[in-house]
MIDOSE-1310 file (N, C-alpha, C; in nm, 2 decimals, decimal comma, always signed):
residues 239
xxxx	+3,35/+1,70/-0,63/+3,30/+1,57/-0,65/+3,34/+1,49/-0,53; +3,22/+1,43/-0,44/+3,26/+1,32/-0,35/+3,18/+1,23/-0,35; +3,22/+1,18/-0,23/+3,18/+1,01/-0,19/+3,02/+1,05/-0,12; +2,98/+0,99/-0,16/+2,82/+1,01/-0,05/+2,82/+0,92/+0,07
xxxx	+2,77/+0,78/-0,02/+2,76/+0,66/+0,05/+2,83/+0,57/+0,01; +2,86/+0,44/+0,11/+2,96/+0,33/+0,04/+2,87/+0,21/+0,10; +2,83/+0,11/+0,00/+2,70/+0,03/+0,06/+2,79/-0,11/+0,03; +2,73/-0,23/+0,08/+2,81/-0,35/+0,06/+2,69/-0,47/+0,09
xxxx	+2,70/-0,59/+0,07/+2,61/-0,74/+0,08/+2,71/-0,81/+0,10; +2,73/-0,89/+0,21/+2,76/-0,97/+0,25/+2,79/-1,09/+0,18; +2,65/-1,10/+0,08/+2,64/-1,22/-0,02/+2,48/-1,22/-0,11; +2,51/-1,30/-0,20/+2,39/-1,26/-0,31/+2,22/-1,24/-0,27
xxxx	+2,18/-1,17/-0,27/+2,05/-1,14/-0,27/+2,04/-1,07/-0,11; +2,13/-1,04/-0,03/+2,18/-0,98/+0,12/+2,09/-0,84/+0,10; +2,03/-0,77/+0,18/+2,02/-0,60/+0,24/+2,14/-0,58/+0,16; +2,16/-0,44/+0,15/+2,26/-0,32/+0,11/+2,28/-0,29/+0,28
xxxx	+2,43/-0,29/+0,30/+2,44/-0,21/+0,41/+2,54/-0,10/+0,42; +2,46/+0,02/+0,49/+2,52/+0,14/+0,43/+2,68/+0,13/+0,55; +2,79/+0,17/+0,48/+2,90/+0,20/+0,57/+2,96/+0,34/+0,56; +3,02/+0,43/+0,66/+3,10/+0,54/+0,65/+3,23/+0,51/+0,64
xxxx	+3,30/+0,38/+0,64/+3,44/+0,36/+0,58/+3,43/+0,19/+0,55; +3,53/+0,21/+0,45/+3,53/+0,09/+0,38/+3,66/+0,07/+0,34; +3,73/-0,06/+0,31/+3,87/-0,11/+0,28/+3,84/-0,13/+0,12; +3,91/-0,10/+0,03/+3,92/-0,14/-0,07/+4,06/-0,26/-0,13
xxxx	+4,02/-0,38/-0,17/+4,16/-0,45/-0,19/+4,18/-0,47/-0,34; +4,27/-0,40/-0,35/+4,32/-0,45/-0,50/+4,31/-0,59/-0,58; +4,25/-0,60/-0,68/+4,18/-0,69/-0,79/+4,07/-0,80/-0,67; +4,01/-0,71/-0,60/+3,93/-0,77/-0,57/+3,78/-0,71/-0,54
xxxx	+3,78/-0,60/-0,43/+3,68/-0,52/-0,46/+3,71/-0,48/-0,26; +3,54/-0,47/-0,26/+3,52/-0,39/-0,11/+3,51/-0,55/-0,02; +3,60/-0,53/+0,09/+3,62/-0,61/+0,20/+3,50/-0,66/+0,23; +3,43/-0,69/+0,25/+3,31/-0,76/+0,32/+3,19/-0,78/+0,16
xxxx	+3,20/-0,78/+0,11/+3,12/-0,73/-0,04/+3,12/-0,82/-0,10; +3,02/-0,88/-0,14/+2,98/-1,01/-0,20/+3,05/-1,05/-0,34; +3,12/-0,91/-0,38/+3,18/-0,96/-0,50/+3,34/-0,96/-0,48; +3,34/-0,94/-0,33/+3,51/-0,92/-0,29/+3,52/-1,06/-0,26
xxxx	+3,42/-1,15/-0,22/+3,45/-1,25/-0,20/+3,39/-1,38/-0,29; +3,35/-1,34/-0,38/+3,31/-1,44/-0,53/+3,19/-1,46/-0,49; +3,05/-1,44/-0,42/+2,95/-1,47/-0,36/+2,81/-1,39/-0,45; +2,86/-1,32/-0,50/+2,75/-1,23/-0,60/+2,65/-1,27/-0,67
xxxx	+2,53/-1,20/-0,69/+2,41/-1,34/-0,80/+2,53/-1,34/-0,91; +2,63/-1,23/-0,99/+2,66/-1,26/-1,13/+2,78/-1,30/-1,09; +2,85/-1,38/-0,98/+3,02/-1,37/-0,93/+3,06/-1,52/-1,03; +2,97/-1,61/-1,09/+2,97/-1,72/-1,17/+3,01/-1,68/-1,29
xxxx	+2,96/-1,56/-1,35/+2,96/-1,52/-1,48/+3,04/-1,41/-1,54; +3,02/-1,33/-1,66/+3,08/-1,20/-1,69/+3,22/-1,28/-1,71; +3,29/-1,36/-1,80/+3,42/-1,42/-1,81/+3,47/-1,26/-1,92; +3,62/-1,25/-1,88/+3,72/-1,19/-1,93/+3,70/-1,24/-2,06
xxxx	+3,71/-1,09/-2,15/+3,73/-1,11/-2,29/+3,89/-1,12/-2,32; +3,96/-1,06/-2,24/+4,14/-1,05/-2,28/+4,18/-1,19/-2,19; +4,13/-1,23/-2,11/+4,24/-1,37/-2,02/+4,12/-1,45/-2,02; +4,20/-1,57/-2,07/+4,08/-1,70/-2,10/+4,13/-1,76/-1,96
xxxx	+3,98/-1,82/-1,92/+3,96/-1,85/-1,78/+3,93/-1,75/-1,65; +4,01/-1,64/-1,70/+3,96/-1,56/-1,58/+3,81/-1,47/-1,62; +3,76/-1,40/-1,48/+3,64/-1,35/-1,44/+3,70/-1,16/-1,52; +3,59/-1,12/-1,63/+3,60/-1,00/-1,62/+3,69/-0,91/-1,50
xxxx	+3,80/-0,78/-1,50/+3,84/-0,74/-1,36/+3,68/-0,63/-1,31; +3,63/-0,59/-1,38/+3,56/-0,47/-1,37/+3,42/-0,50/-1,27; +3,44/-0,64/-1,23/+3,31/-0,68/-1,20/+3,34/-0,65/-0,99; +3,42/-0,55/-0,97/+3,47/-0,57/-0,85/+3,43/-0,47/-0,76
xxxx	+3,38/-0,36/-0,79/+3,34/-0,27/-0,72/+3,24/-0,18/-0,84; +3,14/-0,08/-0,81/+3,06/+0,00/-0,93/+3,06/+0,14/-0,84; +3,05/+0,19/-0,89/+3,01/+0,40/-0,86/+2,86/+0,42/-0,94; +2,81/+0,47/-0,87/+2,69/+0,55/-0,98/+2,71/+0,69/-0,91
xxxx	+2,63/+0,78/-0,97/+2,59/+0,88/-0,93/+2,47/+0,97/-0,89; +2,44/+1,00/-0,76/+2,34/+0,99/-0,72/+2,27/+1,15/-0,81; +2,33/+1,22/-0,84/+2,27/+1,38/-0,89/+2,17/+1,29/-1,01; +2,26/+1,22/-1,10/+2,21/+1,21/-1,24/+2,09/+1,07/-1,19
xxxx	+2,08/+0,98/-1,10/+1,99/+0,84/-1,07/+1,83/+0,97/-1,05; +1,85/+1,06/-0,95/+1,75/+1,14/-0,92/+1,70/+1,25/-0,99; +1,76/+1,33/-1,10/+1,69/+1,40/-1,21/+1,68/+1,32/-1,28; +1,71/+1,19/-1,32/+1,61/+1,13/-1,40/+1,50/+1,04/-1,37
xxxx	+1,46/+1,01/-1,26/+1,35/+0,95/-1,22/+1,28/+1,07/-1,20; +1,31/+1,16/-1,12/+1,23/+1,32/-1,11/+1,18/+1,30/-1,26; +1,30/+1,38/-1,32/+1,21/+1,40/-1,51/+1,10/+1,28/-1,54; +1,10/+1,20/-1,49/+1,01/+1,10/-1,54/+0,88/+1,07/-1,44
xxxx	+0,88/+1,14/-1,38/+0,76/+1,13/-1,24/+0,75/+1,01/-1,15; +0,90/+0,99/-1,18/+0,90/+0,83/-1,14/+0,94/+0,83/-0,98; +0,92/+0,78/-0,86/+0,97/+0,72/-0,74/+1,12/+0,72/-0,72; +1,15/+0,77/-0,67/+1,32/+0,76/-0,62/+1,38/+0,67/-0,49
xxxx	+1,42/+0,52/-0,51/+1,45/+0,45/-0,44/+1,57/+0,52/-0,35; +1,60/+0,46/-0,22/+1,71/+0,49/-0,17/+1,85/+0,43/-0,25; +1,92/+0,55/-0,29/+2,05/+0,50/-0,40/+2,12/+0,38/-0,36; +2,10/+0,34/-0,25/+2,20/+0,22/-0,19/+2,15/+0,09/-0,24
xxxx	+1,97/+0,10/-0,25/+1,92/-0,04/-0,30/+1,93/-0,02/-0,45; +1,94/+0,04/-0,50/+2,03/+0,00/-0,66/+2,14/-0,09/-0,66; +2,23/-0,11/-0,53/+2,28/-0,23/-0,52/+2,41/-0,21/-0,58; +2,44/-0,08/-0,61/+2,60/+0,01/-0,62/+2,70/+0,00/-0,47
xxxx	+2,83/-0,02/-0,51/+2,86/+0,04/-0,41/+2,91/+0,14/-0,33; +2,99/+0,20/-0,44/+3,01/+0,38/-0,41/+2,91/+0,52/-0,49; +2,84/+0,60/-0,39/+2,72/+0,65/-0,48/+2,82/+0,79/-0,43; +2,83/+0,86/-0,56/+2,91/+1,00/-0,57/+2,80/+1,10/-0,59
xxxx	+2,84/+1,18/-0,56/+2,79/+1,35/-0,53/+2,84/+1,42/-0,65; +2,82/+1,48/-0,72/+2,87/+1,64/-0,79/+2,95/+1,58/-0,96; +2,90/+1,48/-0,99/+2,98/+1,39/-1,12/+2,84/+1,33/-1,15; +2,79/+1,35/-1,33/+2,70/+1,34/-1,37/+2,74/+1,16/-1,47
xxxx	+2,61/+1,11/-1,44/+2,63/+0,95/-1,53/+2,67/+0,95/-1,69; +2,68/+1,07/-1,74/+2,74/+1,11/-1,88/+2,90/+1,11/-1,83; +2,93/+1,16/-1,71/+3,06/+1,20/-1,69/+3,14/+1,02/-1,66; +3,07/+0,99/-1,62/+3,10/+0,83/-1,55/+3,13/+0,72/-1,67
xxxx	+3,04/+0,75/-1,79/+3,03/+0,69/-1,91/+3,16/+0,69/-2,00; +3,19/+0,86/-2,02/+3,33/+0,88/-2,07/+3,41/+0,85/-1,98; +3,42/+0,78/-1,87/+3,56/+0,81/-1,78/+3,56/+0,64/-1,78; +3,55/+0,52/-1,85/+3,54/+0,41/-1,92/+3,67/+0,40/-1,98
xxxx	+3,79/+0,33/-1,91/+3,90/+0,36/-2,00/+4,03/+0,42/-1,92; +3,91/+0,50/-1,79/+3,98/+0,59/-1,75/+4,01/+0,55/-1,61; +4,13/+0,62/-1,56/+4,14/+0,62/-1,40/+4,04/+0,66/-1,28; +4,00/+0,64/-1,18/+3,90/+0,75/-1,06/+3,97/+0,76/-0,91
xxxx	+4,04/+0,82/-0,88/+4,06/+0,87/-0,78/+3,96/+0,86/-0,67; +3,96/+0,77/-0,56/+3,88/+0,77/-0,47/+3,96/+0,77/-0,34; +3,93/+0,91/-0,27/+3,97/+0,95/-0,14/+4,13/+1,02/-0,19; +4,23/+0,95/-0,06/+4,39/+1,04/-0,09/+4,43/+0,92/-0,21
xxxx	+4,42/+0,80/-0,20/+4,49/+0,69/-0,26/+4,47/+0,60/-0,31; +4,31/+0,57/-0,32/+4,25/+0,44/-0,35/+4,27/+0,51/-0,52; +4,27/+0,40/-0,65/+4,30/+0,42/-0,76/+4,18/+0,31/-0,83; +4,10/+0,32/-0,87/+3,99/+0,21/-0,96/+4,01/+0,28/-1,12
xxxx	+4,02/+0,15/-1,20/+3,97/+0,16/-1,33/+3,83/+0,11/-1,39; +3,77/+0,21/-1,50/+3,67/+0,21/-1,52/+3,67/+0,09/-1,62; +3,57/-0,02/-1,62/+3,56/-0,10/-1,75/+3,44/-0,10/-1,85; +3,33/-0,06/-1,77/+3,22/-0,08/-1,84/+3,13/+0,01/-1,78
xxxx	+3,01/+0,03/-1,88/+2,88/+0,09/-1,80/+2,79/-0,07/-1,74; +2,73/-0,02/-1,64/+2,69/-0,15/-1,55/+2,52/-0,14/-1,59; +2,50/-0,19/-1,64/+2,43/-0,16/-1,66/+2,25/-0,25/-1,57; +2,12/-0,15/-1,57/+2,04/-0,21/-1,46/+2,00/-0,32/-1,49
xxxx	+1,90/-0,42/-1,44/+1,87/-0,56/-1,41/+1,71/-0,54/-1,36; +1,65/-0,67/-1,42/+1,49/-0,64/-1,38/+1,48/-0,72/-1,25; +1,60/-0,78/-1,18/+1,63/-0,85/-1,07/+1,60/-0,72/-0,97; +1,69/-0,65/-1,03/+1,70/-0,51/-0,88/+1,60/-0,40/-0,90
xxxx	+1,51/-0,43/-1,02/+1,35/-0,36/-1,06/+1,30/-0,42/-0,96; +1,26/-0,56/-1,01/+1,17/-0,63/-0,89/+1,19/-0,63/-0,74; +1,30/-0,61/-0,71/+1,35/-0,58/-0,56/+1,28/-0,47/-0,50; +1,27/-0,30/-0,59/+1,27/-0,19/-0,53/+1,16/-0,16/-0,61
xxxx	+1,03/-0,27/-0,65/+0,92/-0,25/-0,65/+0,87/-0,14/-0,74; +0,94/-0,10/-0,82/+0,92/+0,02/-0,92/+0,93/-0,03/-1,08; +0,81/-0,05/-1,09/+0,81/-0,09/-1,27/+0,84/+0,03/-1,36; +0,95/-0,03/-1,45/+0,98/+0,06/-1,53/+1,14/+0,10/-1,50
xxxx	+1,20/+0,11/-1,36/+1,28/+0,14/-1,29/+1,41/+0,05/-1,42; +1,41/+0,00/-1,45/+1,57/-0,03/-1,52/+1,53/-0,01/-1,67; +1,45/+0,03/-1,75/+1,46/+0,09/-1,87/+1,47/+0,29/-1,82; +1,40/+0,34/-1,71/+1,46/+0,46/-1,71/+1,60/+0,53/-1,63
xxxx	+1,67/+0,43/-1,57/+1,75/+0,43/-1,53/+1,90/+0,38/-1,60; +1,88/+0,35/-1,73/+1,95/+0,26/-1,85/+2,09/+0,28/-1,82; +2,07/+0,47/-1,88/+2,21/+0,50/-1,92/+2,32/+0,56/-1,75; +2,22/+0,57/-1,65/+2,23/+0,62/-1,53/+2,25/+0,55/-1,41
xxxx	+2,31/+0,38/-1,47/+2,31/+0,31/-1,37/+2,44/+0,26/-1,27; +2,52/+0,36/-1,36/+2,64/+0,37/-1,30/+2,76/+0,26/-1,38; +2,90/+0,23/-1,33/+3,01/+0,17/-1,40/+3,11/+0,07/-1,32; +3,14/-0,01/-1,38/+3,20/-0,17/-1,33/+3,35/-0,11/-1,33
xxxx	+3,41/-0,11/-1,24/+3,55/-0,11/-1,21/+3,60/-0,23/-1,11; +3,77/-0,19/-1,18/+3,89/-0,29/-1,11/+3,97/-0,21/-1,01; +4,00/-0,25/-0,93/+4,02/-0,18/-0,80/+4,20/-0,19/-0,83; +4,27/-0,12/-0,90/+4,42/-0,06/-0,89/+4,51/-0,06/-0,76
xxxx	+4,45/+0,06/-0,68/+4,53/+0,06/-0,55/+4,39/+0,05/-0,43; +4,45/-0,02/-0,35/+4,38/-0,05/-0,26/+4,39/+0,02/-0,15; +4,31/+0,04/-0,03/+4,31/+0,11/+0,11/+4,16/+0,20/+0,12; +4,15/+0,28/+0,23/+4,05/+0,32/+0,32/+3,98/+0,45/+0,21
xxxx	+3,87/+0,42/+0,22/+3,76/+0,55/+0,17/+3,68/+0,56/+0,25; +3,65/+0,68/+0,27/+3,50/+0,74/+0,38/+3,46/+0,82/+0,29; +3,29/+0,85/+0,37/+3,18/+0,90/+0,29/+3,23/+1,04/+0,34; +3,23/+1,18/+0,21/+3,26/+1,29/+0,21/+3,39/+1,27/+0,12
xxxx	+3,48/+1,18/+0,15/+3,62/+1,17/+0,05/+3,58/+1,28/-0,09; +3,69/+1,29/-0,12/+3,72/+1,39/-0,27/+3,74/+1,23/-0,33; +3,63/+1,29/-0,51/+3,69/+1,18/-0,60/+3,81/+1,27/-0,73; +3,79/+1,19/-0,82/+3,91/+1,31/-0,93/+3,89/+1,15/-1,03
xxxx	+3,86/+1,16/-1,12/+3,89/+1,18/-1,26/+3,99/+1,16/-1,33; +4,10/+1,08/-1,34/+4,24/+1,12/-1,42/+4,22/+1,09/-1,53; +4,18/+1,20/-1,61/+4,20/+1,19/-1,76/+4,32/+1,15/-1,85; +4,42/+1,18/-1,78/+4,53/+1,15/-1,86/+4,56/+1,01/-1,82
xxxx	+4,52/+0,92/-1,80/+4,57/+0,82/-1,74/+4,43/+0,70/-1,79; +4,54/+0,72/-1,93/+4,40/+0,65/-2,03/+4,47/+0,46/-2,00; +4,36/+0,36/-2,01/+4,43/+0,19/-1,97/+4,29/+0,10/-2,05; +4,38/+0,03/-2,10/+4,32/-0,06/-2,19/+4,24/-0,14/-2,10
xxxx	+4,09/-0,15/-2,14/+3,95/-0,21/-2,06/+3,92/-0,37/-2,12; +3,86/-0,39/-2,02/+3,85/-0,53/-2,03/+3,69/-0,58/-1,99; +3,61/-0,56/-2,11/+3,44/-0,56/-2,03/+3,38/-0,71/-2,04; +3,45/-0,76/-2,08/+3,40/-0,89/-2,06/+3,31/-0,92/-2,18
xxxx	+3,32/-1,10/-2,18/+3,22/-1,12/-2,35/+3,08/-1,11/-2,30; +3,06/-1,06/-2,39/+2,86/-1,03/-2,38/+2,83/-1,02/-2,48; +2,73/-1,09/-2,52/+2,62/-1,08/-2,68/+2,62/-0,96/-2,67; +2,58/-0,93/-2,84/+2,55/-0,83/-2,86/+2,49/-0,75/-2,84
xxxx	+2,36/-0,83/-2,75/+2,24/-0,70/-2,67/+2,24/-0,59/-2,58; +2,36/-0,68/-2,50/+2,37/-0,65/-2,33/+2,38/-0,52/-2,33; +2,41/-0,41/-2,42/+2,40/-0,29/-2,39/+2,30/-0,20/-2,43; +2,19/-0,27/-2,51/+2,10/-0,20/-2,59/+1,97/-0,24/-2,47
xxxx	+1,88/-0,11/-2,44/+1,75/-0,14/-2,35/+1,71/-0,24/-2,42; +1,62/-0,35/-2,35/+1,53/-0,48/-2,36/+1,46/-0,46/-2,48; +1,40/-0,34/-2,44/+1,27/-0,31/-2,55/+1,33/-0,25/-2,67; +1,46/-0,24/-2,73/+1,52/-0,17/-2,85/+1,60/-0,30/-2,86
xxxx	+1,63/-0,43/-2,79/+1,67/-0,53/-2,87/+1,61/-0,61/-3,00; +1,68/-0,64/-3,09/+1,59/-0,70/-3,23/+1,63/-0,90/-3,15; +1,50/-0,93/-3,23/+1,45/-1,08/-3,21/+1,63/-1,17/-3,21; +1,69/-1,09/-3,32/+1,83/-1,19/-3,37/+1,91/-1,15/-3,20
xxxx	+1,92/-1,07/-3,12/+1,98/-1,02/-3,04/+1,93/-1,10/-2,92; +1,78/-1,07/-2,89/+1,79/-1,20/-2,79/+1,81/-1,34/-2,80; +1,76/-1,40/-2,93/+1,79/-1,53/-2,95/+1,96/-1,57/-2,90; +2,05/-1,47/-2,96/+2,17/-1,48/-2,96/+2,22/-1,50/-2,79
xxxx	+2,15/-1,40/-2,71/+2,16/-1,39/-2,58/+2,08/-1,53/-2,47; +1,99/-1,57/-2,58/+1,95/-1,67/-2,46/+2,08/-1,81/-2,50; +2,08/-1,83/-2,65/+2,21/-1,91/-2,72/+2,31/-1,91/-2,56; +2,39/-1,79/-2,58/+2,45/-1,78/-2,49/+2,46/-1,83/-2,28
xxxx	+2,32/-1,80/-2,28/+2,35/-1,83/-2,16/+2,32/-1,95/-2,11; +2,23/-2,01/-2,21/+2,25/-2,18/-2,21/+2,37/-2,25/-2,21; +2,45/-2,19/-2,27/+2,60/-2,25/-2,32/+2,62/-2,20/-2,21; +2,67/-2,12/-2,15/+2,72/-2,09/-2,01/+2,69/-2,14/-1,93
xxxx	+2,54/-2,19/-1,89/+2,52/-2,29/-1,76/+2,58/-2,37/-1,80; +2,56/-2,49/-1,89/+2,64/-2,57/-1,93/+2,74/-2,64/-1,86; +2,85/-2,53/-1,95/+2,99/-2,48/-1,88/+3,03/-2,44/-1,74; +2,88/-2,39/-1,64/+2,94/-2,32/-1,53/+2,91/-2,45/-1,43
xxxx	+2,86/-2,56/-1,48/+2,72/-2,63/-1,45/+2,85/-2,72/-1,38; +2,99/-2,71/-1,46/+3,10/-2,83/-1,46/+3,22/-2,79/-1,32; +3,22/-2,61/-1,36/+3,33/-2,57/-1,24/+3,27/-2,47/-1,12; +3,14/-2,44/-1,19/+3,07/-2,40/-1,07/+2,95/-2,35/-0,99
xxxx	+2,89/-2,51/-1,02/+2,76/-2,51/-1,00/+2,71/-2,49/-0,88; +2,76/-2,42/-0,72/+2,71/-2,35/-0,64/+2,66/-2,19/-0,71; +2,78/-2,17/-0,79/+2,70/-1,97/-0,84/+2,59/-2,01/-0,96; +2,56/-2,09/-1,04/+2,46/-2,14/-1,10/+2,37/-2,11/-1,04
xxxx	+2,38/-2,21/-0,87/+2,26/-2,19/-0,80/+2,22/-2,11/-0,76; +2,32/-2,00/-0,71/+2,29/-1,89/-0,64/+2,25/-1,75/-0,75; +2,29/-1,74/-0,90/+2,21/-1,65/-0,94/+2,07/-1,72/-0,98; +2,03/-1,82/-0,98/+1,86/-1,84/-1,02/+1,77/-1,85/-0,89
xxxx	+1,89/-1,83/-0,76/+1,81/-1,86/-0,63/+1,76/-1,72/-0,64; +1,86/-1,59/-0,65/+1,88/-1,44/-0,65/+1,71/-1,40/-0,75; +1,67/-1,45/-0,85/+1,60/-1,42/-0,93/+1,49/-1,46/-0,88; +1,49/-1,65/-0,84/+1,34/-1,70/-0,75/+1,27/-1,59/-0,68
xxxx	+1,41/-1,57/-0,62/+1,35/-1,47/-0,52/+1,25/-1,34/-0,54; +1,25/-1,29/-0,65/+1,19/-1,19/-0,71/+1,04/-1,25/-0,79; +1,06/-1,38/-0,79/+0,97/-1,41/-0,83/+1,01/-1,45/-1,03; +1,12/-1,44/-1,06/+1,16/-1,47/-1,22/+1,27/-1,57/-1,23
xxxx	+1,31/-1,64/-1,32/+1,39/-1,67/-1,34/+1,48/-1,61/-1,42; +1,65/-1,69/-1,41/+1,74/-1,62/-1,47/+1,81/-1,72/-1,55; +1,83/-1,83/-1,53/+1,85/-1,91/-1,68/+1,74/-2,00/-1,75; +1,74/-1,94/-1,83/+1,67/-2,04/-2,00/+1,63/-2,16/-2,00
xxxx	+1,52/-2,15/-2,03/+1,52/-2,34/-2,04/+1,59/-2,38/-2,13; +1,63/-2,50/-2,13/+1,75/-2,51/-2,24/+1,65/-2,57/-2,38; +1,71/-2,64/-2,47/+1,61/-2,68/-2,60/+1,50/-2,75/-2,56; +1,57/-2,88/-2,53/+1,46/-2,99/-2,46/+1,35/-2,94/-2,37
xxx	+1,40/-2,87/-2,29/+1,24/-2,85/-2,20/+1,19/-2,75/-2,28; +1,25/-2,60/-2,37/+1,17/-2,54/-2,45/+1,03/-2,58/-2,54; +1,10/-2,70/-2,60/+0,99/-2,80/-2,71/+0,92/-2,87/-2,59
């Protein structure tokens, strides 16, 4: 199991740029990387379910894997984007997206010493559908979109690095509050599920609207751009 590619943005809605080495900094993410530096379309949002006030940690670097993104678009006759515009940052070689799923919980060895914990499955966005022009692209890519981690030990990874798995080195996760849908495909959510989810993210602009209404701006600019929007009309303009 290795490192393929290591991609990074600058800042929200940025090119993916591919790198052969990369710094990783503990509780923060990859050095130049839009979410190392709070600049992300979602760097506003995803609040910690265990620490009130703080940002989910998992939201700081992601792994997908490239074997499992391409047998299943293959199985589906579907177009196979370049793994980097999925908009991951570490894309692994020889570790299947089943394997990535269970290891949620778990430690990942990246290179001699870099150490990430797994928090969540990341799951895909019709932001980064619209981007890479492939309809359909984030309901068949659901379970295969790779996983949100918090960066443990920090320092240098290059593409080819050995990864590793530590199974024994189980650590209480932290995925952050999300309605009840956020994990179930679009099209398998029930009516009470999105209601609940739009609920939500009206109350969150709200709130974000007070401490930080530059990332407000910048995930609905991230969406314009695709041509969609990303927050809700609120009641009043709904009626």
């Amino acid at each position: 199991m290795s490192i393929e590619g290591i991609f990074i943005a600058a800042e929200a809605s940025a090119p993916m740029q591919s790198l052969e080495e990369a710094t990783l900094m503990k509780g923060r993410g990859i050095d130049g990387d839009r979410y190392c530096s709070s600049t992300g379309t979602y760097s506003c949002l995803r609040a910690s379910r265990l620490r009130q006030g703080q940002q989910e940690p998992g939201r700081q670097i992601t792994l997908i894997s490239a074997d499992s993104v391409k047998s299943t678009l293959q199985a589906q006759d579907m177009a196979c984007p370049n793994i980097g515009n999925l908009r991951r940052n570490v894309v692994l070689r020889g570790i299947s997206g089943d394997e990535l799923l269970r290891a949620i919980g778990h430690v990942i060895q990246l290179g001699d010493s870099c150490r990430v914990l797994v928090h969540r499955n990341c799951v895909p966005c019709i932001y980064n559908e619209r981007r890479n022009n492939i309809p359909g692209l984030m309901d068949a890519i659901w379970d295969v979109a790779g996983v949100s981690c918090e960066v443990l030990v920090g320092g240098k990874i290059q593409t080819g690095d050995n990864i590793q798995v530590l199974w024994d080195e189980k650590r209480e996760i932290d995925g952050g509050l999300k309605s009840s849908g956020f994990y179930v495909r679009p099209k398998e959510r029930t009516a009470q599920m999105v209601k609940e989810s739009l609920a939500a993210k009206r109350e969150a602009k709200q709130a974000l609207l007070q401490i930080d209404p530059v990332g407000v701006r910048r995930a609905e600019s991230s969406y314009n751009s695709v041509g969609i929007k990303f927050w809700p009309a609120d009641n009043k303009e709904a009626s």
